[in-house]
Every structure is written in structure tokens, then in C-alpha cells.
N, C-alpha and C positions, 0 to 999 in steps of 0.2 A: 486213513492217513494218520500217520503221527499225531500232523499239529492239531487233527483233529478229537483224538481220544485225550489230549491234554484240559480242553475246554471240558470243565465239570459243571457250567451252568446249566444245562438241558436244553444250549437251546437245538437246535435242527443243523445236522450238518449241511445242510444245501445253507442254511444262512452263512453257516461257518466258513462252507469253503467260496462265498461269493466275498466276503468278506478278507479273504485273504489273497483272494486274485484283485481286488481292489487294492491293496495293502501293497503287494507286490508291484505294483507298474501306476504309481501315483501318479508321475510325468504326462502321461498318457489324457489323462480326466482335469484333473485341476486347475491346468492355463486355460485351457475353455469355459471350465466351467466356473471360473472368477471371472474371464472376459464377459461371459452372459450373466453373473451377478452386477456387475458392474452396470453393463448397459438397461438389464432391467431398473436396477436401484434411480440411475437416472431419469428412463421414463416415467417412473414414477414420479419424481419429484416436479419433472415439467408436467406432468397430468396434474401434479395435486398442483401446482401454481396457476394452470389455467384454469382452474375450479376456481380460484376466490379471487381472480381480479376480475374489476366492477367491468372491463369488454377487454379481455384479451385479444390479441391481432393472431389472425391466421396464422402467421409466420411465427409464432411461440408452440402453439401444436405442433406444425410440422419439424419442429427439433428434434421429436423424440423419434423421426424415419432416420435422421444421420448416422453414419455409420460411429461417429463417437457424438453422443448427444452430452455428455457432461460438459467438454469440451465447448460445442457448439452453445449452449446455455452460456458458458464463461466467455465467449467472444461476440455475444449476440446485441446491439446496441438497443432492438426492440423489447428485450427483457428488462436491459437494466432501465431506461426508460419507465417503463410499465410500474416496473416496482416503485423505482422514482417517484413516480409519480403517486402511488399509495402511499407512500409514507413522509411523501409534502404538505398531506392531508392534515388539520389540526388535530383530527382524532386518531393519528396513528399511537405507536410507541405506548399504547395502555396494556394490561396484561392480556383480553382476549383478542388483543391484535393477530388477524390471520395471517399477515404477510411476518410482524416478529416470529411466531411459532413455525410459517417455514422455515425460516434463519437459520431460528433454533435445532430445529430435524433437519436440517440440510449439512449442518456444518458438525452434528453428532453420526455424520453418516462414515463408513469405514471405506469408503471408497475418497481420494483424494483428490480428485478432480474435483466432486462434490463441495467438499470441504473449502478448496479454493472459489466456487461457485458465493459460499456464505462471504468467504472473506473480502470476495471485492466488494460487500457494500458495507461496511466496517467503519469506511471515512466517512461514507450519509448516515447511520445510525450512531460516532461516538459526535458528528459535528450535530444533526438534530439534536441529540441528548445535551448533551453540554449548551446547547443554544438555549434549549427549554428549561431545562430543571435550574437555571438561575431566575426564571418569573416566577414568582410565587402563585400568581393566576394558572400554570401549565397544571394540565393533568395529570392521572397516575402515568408514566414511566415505567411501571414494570415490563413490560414485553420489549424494550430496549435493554434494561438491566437485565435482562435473562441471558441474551444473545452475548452480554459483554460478559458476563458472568459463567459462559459457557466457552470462552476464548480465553478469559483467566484462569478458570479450574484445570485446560488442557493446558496453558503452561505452566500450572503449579505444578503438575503430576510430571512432564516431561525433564521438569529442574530438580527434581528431587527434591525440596528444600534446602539449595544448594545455591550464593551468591551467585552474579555475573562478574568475573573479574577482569580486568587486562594487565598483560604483567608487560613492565616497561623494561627495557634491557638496560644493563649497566652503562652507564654514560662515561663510565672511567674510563673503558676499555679504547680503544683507535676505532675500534669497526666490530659488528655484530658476529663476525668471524673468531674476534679473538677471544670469546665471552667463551669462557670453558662450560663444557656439558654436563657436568657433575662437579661441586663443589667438597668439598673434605669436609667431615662433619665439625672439626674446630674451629673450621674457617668459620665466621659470621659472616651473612651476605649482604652487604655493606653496599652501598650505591644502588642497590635491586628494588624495585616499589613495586608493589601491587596496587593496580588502580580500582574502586570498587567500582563497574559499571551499574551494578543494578544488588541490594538488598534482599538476603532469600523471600522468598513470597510468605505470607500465613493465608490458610483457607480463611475464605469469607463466602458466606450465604447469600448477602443482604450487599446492596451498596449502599455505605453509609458514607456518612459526609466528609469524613476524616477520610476515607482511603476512594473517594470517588476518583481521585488524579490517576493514583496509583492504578486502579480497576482499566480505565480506561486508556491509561498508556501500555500496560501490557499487553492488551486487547490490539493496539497498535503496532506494537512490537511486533507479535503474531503479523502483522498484514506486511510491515516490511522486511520479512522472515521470505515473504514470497512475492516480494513486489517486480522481480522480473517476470513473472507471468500474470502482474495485472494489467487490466485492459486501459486505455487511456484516461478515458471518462472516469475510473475511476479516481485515478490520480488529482485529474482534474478538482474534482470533489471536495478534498484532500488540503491542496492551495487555497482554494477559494475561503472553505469554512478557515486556515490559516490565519489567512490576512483580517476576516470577522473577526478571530479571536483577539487577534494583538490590536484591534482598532485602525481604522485607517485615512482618521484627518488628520494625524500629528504629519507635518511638514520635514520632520527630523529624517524619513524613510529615504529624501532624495538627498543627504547630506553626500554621498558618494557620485552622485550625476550633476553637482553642482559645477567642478570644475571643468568637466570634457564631458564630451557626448558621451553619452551612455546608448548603447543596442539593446532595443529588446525583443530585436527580431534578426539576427545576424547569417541566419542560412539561406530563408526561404525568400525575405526581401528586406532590405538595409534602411532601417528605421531611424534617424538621428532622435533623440528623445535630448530637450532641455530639462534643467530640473524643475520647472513648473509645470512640463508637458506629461511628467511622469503619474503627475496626481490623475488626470483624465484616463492614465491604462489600469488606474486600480477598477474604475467603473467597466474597459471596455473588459478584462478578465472577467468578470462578475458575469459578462455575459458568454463566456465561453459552453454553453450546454452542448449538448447531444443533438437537444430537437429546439424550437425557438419556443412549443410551448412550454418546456420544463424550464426557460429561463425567466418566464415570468410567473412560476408558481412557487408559493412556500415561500418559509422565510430565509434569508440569506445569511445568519448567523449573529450572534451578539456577543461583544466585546466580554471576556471572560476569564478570573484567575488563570495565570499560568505558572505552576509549579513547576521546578524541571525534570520532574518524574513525569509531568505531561511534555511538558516543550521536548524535551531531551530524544523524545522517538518520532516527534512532530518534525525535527530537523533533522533528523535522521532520513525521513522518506522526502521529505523535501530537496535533501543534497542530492537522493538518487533524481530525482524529477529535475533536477538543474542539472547534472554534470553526465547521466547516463546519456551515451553515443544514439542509442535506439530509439529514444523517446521523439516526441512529435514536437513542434516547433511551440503547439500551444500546451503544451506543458511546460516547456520550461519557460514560456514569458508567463504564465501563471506561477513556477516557484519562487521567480527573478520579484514579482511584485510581490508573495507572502515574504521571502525572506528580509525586504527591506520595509516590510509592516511589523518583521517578528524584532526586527533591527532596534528599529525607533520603538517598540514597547520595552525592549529588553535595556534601552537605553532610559527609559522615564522613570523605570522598575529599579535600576541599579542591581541589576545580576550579572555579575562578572563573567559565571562563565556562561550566561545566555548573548551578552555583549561578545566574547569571543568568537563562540562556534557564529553566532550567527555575521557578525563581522569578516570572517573568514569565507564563509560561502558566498556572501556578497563578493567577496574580491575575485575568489574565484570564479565566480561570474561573468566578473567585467573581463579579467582575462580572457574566457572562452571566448566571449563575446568579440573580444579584440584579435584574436586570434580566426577567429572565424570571418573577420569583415578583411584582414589582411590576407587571407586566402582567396578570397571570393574577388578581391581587387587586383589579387595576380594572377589570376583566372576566371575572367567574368564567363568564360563559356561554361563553367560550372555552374552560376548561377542559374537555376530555371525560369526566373520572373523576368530575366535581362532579355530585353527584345533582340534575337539574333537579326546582325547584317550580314549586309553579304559582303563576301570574301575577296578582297582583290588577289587579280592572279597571280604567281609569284613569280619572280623575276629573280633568277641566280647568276651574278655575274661570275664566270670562270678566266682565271687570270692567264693570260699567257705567255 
């Protein structure tokens, strides 16, 4: 063959021409044989996680028979549990921690499922860290710092060294209709703002104290990049360390439940909360776990700086956990209590635009909430908690 006498390297034409009948019908090999990279790369990672937890459950093995086991790893409440529950431990989060270093290789892996796997424990390893590394008694932290440092490196490389902007439309204009698509170069663009969402990134090695905010808001950013495919309990996670962060016996949080009933439960069953009753659901959130014993292990978080390079992506996943349609009922009474804990700090702190954003999701809140108690009261058969009666027969009077 031709193509054959072209190749001057020696090697063997049987390598040659197997080599271009591969070449030729790529279609044929390659979707299989990513799907079984894929699936092996996952068993792997559930084999190496049941190696180093102190008693793995049955039901963590058998993930890797599923027919997608990356998947089933990210949806499995007995893993994230398990893990949970290892790095509750006082001596997690040091560098030869064996559950950080899966983190680590789980979420460097090129399969995406994977990757999503590292990411939902993201809000337990930036709230541990953030909790600990303000005691001056806590341990090394490096096997936390790695995992955040390994979420920040992947969005410095994906931004290019390139700002996060929003560009505002011209407000001169009647409507976003009449905003021309090309402006003429003598025009000056006059009424146009660009808003800086986020500062280009610079590489960092090390988390140092100056850019610790920044390290681990981007790290968060990442998570609510894909928070419609995290699982609940994550979120959970999420709120809880929240509400730790911004403190939660300032009394200022029920300033908006003061006047009218507030819901903090508006679908599943119709809660009147007064604004002194609001303080007893910060504790009963606190208990919202997985399993009843991860709710009383580990520490529950500590009141801590918040910059709005951290708050800024913290109310970001927050608003999705309050206002998304799909979420569970105890996620959003757990955003409903951080945001009006981020409320009352953002108010003690004087940050305008942390008083804003957070101000606004509060309201938005109460709206759904009032929305949702007025639906359910023009339709209690929707309701599922409302004890169904029975029916009287219907009587149609026909006139005649």
C-alpha cells in the first residue's frame, strides 16, 4: 500500500496497517472504550474509598456493580455520610489525611461525574476549614488546602487570567430592544457599565492569609457552577456552616417576621413562625442531618470574617437553595434561616452590598412563602399533610 511505503520509520507494516484501520473507523472503538474508562476510573475510586474508611458499609462496595457507579457514588447518602463522618474527626483536614487525598485524585480525575463526586463535599471541607483555621490550637490544614487549591488552580486555568464581568444594558434606552447591536466608533458608549463580578485570579501555591477569602470562594463558585446536580445533604451543609458563619444570637435576623407571620415551611405543612419563635428554628436546622448520628458529631461551625469575595458565592448558592422549584422543603427552611443570620451580620458589619443582596433574598423568601400558603389555601387537596375528608355528594340543580 501506498500509505504504507510512506512510513520511513521501520516499523512493521502489520503495525502500520492495524494502525490505520483504527484511524480509519474511530467511531466504532472510542464511545466504548471511554464508557469502560469511565466506569473502571470510578470503581476504582469506590475501591480506594472503601480501603481507608475506619468500617465501610456493605452498600459503598456494591456501587461499583451499578451500571453507572460515578453517578451512584454522587447520589448515595451512605458515602457522603461515611466520609462525613471522617472528617468530623479532630484529626482530619492535615496533609496525610486519607479521605483529603481522595478529594484530591477524585476531583483531578478526567472523567466528570468524578469530579462532581469531589465537589459535593466542598461546603464540609471550605465550612470545616474556615471553622478551624480561626483557633489558633487547630492543626495542620494542609490536606484541606490542597483539595481548595486544587478547585482554584482549575478555575484559574479555565478563566484564562481573564475578569468575571456583567455588562449592564443602557438604561437610556425604552427597552433592551432598542439598545443597538454595534455602536459607531465616534460614538462614545455613554450610559453602558460594566460590572466587575469577580477580579482575574493570580496563581497561588500556598493559602495564605491575605487571599484565604478569595481561595475559598472560588473553590465555591466551582460548586455553584454545578449545583443543580448536587445532592441535598449537600446543600444542607452549605446553610448550616452559613448561618455559623454570620453568628446566630443577634435578634436583628427576625427583623422581617416581626410584623406578620412568616413560613418556614409553606409546601409540605403551614408553619405560622412569630418573631421570637424564629430563634428556636436556627437550633432545630442545625439538626437537619442525613443520619441522627452525624448530627451530633463534629463541630457545628464558628462565627467568622466575612469578605464579599467569600459572602458573595455563599449567597449565591444560598439563593439557588431558597428559590429553586426542585429543592426539598428542608433546604430551603435551612437557606430561609442562613440568609436571615447573613442578614443580621451583614447589618452589624455595615456592608451595603451584603445588606442588599441579602435583604432582597429575604424578601424573596417571604414572597414564595406567601405565595405558596395562598395556593395551598385555594387548594388544600394539594396539600399532602392536610387529612383528606370525605366528599359530599354533589347535588346539581338544573333549571327549568
Amino acid at each position: 500500500m501506498e500509505f504504507q511505503v510512506k512510513h520511513a520509520s521501520g516499523s512493521p507494516s502489520s503495525s502500520t496497517s492495524t494502525d490505520a484501520n483504527s484511524n480509519s473507523n474511530p467511531t466504532n472503538q472510542d464511545p466504548m472504550q471511554s464508557w469502560w474508562e469511565s466506569i473502571s476510573k470510578a470503581r476504582a475510586r469506590i475501591h480506594a474509598l472503601s480501603s481507608i474508611l475506619s468500617s465501610p458499609s456493605p452498600s459503598i462496595s456494591s456501587l461499583a456493580d451499578s451500571d453507572r457507579p460515578a453517578r451512584s457514588l454522587l447520589q448515595s447518602p451512605d458515602v457522603y455520610d461515611a466520609v462525613c463522618s471522617s472528617l468530623f474527626s479532630p484529626q482530619s483536614g492535615s496533609g496525610p489525611d486519607p479521605i483529603c487525598q481522595w478529594l484530591y485524585e477524585t476531583f483531578q480525575s478526567s472523567d466528570p461525574d468524578l469530579r462532581l463526586v469531589a465537589l459535593s463535599f466542598i461546603p464540609l471541607v471550605s465550612g470545616l476549614y474556615l471553622s478551624r483555621v480561626v483557633d489558633s490550637r487547630a492543626a495542620s490544614l494542609a490536606g484541606f488546602e490542597a483539595v481548595l487549591l486544587a478547585l482554584y488552580a482549575s478555575e484559574l486555568k479555565a478563566r484564562g487570567g481573564k475578569p468575571v464581568s456583567i455588562s449592564i444594558p443602557d438604561l437610556s434606552q425604552p427597552s433592551l430592544y432598542h439598545t443597538p447591536r454595534s455602536r459607531p466608533s465616534s460614538m462614545a458608549p455613554t450610559g453602558h457599565f460594566i460590572g466587575l463580578a469577580s477580579p482575574p485570579l493570580e496563581p497561588q501555591s500556598e493559602v495564605k492569609s491575605t487571599k484565604r477569602a478569595c481561595i475559598v470562594g472560588v473553590a465555591l463558585d466551582c460548586y455553584y457552577k454545578q449545583i443543580s446536580q448536587m445532592p441535598s445533604w449537600s446543600k444542607l451543609d452549605l446553610c448550616r456552616f452559613a448561618a455559623a458563619w454570620a453568628g446566630q444570637n443577634c435578634p436583628c435576623k427576625a427583623e422581617f417576621d416581626r410584623d406578620e407571620d412568616a413560613e418556614i415551611d409553606g409546601f409540605s405543612e403551614i408553619r405560622v413562625l412569630e418573631g421570637d419563635e424564629i430563634e428556636g428554628c436556627v437550633g432545630d436546622v442545625g439538626k437537619l442531618r442525613i443520619t441522627e448520628e452525624r448530627s451530633n458529631s463534629g463541630p457545628e461551625g464558628a462565627r467568622i470574617p466575612l469578605p464579599w469575595e467569600l459572602l458573595q458565592p455563599t449567597l449565591r448558592i444560598i439563593g439557588h437553595c431558597l428559590l429553586a422549584p426542585l429543592n426539598s422543603q428542608d433546604v430551603k427552611d435551612a437557606a430561609s434561616v442562613a440568609v436571615r443570620c447573613l442578614y443580621a451580620r451583614a447589618s452589624h458589619d455595615l456592608l451595603p452590598q451584603a445588606i442588599l443582596a441579602t435583604r432582597s433574598l429575604v424578601q424573596l423568601d417571604k414572597r414564595a412563602r406567601e405565595a405558596a400558603k395562598a395556593a395551598a389555601a385555594a387548594n388544600p387537596a394539594s396539600n399532602s399533610n392536610t387529612p383528606s375528608k370525605a366528599k359530599k355528594p354533589e347535588v346539581f340543580l338544573v333549571a327549568k
